[in-house]
N, C-alpha and C positions, 0 to 999 in steps of 0.2 A: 297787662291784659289788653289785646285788639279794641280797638273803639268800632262799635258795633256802625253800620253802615246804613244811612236811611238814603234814601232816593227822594226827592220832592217832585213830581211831577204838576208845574203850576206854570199858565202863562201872562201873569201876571207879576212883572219883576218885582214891585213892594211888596207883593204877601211874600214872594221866593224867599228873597231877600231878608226879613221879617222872622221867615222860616229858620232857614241856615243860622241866623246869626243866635237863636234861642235855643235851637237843637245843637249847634258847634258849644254853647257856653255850656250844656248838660255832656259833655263828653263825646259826643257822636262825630262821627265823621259824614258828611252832609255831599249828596250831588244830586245837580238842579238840572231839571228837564223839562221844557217849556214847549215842545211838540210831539200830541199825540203817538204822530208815526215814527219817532224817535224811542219810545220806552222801551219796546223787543228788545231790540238789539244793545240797549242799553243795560238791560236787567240782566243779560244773557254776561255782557260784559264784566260787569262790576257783583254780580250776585248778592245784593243787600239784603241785611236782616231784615228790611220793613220798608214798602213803601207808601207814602202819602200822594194819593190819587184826585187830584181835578176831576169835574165830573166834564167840565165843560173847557174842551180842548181845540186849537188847529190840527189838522191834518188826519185824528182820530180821536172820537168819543173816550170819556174814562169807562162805559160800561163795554165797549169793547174790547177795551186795551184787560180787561179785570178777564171778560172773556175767555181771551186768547191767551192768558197768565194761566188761569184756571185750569187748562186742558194739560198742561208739563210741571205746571210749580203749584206749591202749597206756602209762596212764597206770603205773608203776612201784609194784608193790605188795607189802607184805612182810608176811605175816601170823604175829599172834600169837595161840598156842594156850594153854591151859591140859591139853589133851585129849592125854594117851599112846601113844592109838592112833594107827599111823604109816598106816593109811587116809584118817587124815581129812587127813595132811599132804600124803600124795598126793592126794587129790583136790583139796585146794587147788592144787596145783603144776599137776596137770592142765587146771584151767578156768581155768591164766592166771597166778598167783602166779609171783614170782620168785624169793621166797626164805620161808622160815618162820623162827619163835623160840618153843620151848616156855619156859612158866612153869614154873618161875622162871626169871628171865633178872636178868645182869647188865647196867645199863642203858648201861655201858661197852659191852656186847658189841652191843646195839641200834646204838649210835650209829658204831659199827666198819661193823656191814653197813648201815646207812644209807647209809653212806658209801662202803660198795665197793659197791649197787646203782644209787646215782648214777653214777659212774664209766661204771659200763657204759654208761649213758644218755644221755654227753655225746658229741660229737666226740670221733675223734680230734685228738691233738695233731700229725699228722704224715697228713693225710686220704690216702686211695687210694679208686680205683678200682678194684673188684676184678671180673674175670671169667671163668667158668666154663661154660662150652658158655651154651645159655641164660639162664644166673647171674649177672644183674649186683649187685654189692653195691659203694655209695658211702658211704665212712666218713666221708664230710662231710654229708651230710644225712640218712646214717642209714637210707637207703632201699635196698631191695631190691626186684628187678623178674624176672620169668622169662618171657621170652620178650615182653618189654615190660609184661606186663602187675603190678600192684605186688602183694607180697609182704607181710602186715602181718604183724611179730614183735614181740614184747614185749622188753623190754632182753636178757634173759639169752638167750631164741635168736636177735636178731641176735649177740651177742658169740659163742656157739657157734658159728653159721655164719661169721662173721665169723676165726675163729682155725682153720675147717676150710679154706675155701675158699682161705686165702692157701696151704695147705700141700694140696693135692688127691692124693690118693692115699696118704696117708702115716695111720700107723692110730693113734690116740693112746687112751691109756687115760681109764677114767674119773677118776682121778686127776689126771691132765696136763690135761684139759679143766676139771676144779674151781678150779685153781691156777691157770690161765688164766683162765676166764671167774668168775669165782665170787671169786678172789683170797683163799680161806680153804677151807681142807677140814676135817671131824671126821666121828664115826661115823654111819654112816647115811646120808650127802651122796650116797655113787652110787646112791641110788633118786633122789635129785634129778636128777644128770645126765639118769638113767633117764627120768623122766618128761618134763622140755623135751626131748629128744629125739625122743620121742613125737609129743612136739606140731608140735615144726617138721617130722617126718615128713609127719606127716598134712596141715600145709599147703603142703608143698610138692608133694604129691601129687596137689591137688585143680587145681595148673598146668601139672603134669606128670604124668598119671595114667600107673599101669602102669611106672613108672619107679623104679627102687630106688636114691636117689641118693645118701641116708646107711646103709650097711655094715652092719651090725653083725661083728664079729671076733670067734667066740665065744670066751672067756676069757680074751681080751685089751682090746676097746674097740669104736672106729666109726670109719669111714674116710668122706671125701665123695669120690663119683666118679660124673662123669656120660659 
């Protein structure tokens, strides 16, 4: 089996460093990118399963580079912060991130959600066909379509959709959908919810305008129903 490919986007050569030498011992094949304006052409290069994101870079910002990712790839992206402010980890989440890691990080705990962001990424082990009024969602290829036409979601909102859609009508917290799609919850995670929610709203919206098909249940969770 290929040793799946992570990119470390960090300029800071001890965390790099630190990085590689944890994710090389977990089986991965490891490449380190330590300027911003370097990542394009790099990601285009090497096409990695997963990249870990700086937020704070030379030559270009990490929520640029997530940006500019964003617009061609649904490539799997997990950014690391040094920054407190829980803004800036929303707006990462917002333009596309999947998951975030404030410094200081245990690089155990990195190689944890490396690995439960993968997950979401791959097939299922047991594929379906799922569908929902116009909803088609295929856990073998990963694709989502509405009304034929295709649906692009990043790992973590297809697995949200993906864990709504098999149960339709049924109203789950944001808890239940952490532990589900996310496969680890701590303090702070339901603005995460919060925010792919957002996102898959808003594109599902743009094939279905005028249509309110994820819920919100106020102080409870989100239901899907079409």
């Amino acid at each position: 089996m290929t040793a799946e490919h992570i990119l470390v986007v960090e300029d800071e050569k001890k965390i790099a460093d630190i990085l590689n030498d944890y994710l090389t011992k977990e089986g991965f094949k490891v490449s380190l990118v330590g300027r911003g304006d370097e990542v394009i052409e790099e990601v285009k290069r090497i096409s990695p399963a997963l990249m870990l994101l700086d937020l704070m870079l030379p030559g270009l910002d990490g929520i640029s580079i997530c940006r500019e990712i964003r617009k061609v790839s649904n490539l799997p992206i997990i950014m690391v912060t040094a920054k407190v402010e829980e803004i800036d980890r929303l707006i990462g989440l917002e333009i596309g991130a999947d998951d975030y890691i404030c410094k200081p990080f245990s690089p155990r705990e990195v190689v944890a959600r490396v690995k439960a962001v993968l997950r979401r990424a791959r097939p299922s082990d047991v594929p379906q066909r799922l569908t929902l009024g116009p909803i088609v969602l295929d856990e073998n290829t990963r694709q989502v379509t509405i009304e034929g036409s295709p649906l692009i979601l990043t790992p973590s909102e297809f697995g949200l959709l993906n864990v709504m859609i098999a149960s339709p009508e049924r109203v789950f917290s944001r808890g239940e959908l952490l532990d589900r799609v996310q496969g680890y919850r701590f303090e702070g995670y339901d603005r995460t919810i919060d925010s792919h929610i957002k996102n898959l709203r808003k594109k599902i919206s743009e094939l279905l305008p005028g249509k309110d098909v994820i819920q919100t249940i106020y102080g409870v969770g989100y239901k899907l129903s079409v």
